[in-house]
Legacy VTK file of the C-alpha trace (Angstrom):
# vtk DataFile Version 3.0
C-alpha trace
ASCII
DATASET POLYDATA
POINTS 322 float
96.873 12.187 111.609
97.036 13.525 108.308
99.385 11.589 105.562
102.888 12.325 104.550
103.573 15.093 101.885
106.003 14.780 99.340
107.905 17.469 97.641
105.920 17.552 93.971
103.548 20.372 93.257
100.892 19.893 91.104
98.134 21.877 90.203
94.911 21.451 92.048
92.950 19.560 90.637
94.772 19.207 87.235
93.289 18.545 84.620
93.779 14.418 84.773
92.408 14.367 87.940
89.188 15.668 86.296
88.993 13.385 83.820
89.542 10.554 86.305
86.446 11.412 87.990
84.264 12.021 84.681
85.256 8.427 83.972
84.608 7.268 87.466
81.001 8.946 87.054
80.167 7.652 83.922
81.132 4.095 84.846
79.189 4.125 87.944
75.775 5.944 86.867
76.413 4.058 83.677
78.333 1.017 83.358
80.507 2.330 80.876
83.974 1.918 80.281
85.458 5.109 78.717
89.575 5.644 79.183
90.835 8.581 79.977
92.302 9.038 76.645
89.083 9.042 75.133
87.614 12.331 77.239
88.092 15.289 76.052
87.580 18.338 78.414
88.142 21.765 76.976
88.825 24.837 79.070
88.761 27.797 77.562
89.452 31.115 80.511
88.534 28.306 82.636
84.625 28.393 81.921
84.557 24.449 80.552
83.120 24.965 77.614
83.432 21.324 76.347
83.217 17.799 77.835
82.675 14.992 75.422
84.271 11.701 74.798
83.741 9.329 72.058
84.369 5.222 72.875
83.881 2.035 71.259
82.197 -0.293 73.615
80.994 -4.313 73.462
77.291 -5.008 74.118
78.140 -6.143 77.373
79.194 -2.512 79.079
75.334 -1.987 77.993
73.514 -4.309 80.196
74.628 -2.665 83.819
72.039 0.717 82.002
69.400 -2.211 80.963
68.959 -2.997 84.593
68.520 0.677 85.643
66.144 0.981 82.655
64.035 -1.787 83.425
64.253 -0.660 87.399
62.955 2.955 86.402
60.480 1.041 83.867
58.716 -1.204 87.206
59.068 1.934 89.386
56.884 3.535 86.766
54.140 0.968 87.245
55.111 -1.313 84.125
53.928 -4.798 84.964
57.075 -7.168 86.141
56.124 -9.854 83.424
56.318 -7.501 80.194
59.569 -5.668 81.598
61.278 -9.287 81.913
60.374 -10.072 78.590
61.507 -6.810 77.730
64.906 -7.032 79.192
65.588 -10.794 77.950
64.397 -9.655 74.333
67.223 -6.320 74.650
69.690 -8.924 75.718
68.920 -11.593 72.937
68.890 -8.907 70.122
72.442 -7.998 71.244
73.608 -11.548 71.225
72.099 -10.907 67.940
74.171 -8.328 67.006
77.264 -9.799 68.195
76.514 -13.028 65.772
76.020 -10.481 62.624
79.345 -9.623 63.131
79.463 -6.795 64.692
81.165 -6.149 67.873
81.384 -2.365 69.108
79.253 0.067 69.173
80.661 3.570 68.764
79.162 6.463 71.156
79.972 10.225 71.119
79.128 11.900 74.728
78.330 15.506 74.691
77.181 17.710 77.648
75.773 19.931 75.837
73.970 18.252 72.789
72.811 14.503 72.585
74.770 12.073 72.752
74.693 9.241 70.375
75.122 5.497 70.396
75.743 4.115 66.834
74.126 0.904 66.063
74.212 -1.210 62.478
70.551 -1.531 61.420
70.705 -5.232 61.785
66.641 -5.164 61.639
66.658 -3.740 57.702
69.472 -6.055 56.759
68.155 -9.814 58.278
64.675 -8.427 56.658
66.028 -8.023 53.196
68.429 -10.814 53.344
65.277 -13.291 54.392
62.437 -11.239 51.973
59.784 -13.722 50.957
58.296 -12.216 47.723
54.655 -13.281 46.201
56.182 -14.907 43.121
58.616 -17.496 45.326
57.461 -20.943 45.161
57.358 -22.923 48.327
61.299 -23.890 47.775
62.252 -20.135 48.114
59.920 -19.471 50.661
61.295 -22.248 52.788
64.514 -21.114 52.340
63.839 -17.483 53.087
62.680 -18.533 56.233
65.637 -20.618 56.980
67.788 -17.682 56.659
65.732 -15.593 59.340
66.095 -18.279 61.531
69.728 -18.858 61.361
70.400 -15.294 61.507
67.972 -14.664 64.642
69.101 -18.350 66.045
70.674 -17.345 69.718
71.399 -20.668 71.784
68.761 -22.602 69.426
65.851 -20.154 70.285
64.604 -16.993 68.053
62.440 -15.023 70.462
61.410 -12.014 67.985
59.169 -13.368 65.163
60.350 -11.997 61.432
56.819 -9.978 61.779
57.846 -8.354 65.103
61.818 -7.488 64.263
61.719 -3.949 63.031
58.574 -2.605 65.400
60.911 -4.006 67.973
63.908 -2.415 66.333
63.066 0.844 66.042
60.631 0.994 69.059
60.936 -0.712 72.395
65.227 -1.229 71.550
65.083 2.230 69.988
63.186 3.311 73.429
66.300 2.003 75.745
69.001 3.217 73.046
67.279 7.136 73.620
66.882 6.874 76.987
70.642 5.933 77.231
71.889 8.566 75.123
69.948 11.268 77.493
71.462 9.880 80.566
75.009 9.977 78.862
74.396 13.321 78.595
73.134 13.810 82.021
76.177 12.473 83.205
78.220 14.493 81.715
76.799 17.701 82.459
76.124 17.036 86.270
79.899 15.773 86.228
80.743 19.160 84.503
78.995 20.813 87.105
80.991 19.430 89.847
84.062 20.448 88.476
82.836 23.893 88.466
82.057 23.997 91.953
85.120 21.817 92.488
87.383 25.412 91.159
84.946 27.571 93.184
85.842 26.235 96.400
89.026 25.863 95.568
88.976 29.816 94.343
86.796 30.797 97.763
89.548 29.135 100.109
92.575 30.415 98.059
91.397 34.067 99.227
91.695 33.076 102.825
93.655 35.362 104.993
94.361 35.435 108.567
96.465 37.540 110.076
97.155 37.990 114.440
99.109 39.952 116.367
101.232 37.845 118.693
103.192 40.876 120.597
104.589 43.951 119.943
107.805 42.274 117.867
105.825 39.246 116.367
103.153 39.075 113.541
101.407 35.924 112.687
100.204 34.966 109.204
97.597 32.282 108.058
97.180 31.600 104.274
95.353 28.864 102.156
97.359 27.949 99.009
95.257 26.156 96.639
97.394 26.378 93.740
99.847 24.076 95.140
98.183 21.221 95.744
99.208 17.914 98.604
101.385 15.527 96.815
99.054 13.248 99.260
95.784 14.143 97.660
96.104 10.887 95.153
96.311 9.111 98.572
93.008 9.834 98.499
91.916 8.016 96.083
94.390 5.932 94.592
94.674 2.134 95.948
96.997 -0.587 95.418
96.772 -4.142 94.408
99.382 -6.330 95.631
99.604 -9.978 93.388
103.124 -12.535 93.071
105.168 -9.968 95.152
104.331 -7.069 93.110
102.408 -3.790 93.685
100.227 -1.982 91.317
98.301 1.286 91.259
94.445 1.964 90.641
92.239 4.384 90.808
89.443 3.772 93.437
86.374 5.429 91.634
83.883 5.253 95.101
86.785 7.532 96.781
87.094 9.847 93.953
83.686 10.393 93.612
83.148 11.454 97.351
86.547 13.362 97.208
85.022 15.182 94.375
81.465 15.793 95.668
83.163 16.868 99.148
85.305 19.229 97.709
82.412 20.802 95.069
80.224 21.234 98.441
83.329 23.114 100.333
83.875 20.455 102.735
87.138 18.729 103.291
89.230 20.358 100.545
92.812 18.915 100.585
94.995 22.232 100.838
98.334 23.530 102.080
97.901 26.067 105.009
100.886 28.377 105.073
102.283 29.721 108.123
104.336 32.683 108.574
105.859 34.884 111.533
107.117 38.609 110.364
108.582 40.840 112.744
107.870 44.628 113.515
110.003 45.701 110.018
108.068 42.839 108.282
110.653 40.781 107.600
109.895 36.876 107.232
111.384 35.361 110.918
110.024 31.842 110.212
107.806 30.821 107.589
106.283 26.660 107.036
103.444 24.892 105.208
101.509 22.279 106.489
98.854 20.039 104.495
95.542 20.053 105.873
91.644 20.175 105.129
89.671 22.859 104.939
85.624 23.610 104.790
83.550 26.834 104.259
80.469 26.486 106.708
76.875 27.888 105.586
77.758 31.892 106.460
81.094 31.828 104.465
83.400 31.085 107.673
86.547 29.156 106.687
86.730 26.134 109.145
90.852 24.544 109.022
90.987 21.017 110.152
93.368 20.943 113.133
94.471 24.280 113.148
95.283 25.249 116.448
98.013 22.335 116.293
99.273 23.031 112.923
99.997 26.648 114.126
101.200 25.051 117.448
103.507 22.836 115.180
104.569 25.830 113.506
105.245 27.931 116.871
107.799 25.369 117.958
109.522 25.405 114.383
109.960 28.647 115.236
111.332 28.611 118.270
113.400 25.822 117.267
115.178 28.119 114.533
115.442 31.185 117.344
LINES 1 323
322 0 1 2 3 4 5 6 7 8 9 10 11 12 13 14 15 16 17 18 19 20 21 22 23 24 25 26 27 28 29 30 31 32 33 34 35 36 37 38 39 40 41 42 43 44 45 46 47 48 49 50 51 52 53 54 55 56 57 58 59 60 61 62 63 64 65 66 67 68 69 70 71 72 73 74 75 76 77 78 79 80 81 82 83 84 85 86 87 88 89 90 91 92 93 94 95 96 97 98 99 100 101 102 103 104 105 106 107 108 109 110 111 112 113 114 115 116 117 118 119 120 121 122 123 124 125 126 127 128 129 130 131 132 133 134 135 136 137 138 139 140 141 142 143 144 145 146 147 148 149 150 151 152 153 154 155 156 157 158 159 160 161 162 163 164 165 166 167 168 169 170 171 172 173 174 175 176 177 178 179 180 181 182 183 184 185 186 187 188 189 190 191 192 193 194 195 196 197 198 199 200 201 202 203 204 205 206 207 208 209 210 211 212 213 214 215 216 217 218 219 220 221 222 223 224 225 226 227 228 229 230 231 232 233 234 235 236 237 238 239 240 241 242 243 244 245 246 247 248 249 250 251 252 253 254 255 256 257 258 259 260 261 262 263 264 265 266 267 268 269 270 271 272 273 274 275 276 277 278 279 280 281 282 283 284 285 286 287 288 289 290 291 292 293 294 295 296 297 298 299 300 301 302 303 304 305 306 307 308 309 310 311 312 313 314 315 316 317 318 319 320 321
């Protein structure tokens, strides 16, 4: 039984709905965090010529990618032991980071280009700041190395030796920091993509026409409106959280991900079927729409979820107003 409409027409999808599911994407390939008012999608004669977004995210929203990382790392035949050390290491130096005071870490997202996660050279600036030159005495020395290890110092334990920090730096950390900027990328371009096909099948059902004779007075008409779009469809995907008597709205990213993917593959796309009955001087006897689900099967035939009693409903309207 499908859901209740309501009255409000909105365009399908708008444009919020799109960035809903970018976000949704990027937070489930990714782990990341990115508001809505932070993406910016850019359609220009409705070709999409821009997605980006540009956040400022803790250290924390990192470590859901470090996982995948190190996954794809042992699927690649990279012994267990050095990809634990690996990951513990990635995770210490951003403790590390965090203690040198700094907290965010800005990225830009680009579809199109590559996308960029900027980090504070904390390897150059412990390094200078703990320098031992040839002409300290031991004093200096001692104290140089003091500094390093308060500055390195993550729950009592330094796990990257002063000679190690900026190989590891700018190669192994560097490694997962490129790696993540590529699949930022790739996220955003595949979710890019689905939009695309998302207006395609919306474009491909919108030309639907049926049209029947039902006798010699009677004419039956079958339309798909896709500009008008289900005030329902948020049902969809939106969920509810009920806490101390009150009621508040989210948006379930699982649902809006396989709404999305659904609708980009032309199956089960949320329309309005319109139904009208024009007499033998083609004037309008009866004329209703009805929210329903629609699918284009592999030779380009338009499927209509429950068609023959939406058209049924629509009969007895009829007859009702005769």
């Amino acid at each position: 039984m499908l859901p209740l409409f309501f009255q409000e027409e909105i365009d399908m999808f708008n444009e919020n709905d799109d960035i809903n599911f970018v976000s949704a994407m990027l937070k489930k390939q990714l782990g990341l965090t990115v508001i809505q008012q932070d993406i910016k999608l850019f359609d220009k004669s409705n070709f999409f010529e821009q997605l980006s977004f540009k956040a400022e995210v803790a250290t924390d929203d990192l470590l859901f990618y470090l996982d995948s990382y190190i996954e794809e790392l042992i699927k690649h035949k990279a012994p267990y032991s050095e990809t634990e050390v690996l990951r513990n290491k990635i995770k210490y130096l951003f403790k590390v980071y965090e203690k040198s005071g700094f907290q965010k870490i800005t990225i830009r997202g680009y579809h199109n280009a590559h996308s960029t996660m900027k980090f504070f050279d904390i390897a150059t600036s412990i390094l200078a700041a703990s320098e031992s030159l040839p002409e300290y005495d031991e004093f200096q020395k001692g104290l140089r190395k003091e500094i390093y290890q308060n500055r390195m110092s993550v729950d009592g334990k330094v796990l990257i030796a002063r000679y190690a920090l900026k190989q590891f730096f700018h190669s192994d950390f560097g490694d997962f920091i490129y790696e993540f900027e590529k699949k930022i990328t790739e996220c955003l371009f595949n979710s890019l993509q689905v939009i695309k096909s998302v207006k395609n099948s919306f474009h491909s059902l919108g030309q639907y026409q049926y049209h029947r004779r039902v006798n010699h007075e009677l004419m039956l008409h079958l339309e798909l409106n896709t500009d008008e779009y289900p005030a329902c469809m948020p049902d969809l995907y939106i969920g509810f959280n009920e806490s101390e008597g009150t009621t508040g709205a989210y948006c379930d990213d699982e649902k809006l991900i396989r709404l999305y993917t659904c609708v980009s593959s032309g199956h089960d796309v949320p329309v309005m079927m319109n139904v009208r009955f024009t007499g033998s001087d083609g004037s309008v006897k009866c004329e209703s729409s009805h929210g329903t689900f629609s699918s284009v099967g592999p030779c380009g035939r338009v499927q209509i979820c429950d068609r023959a009693a939406l058209i049924h409903e629509a009969i007895e309207e009829f007859r009702d107003g005769v």
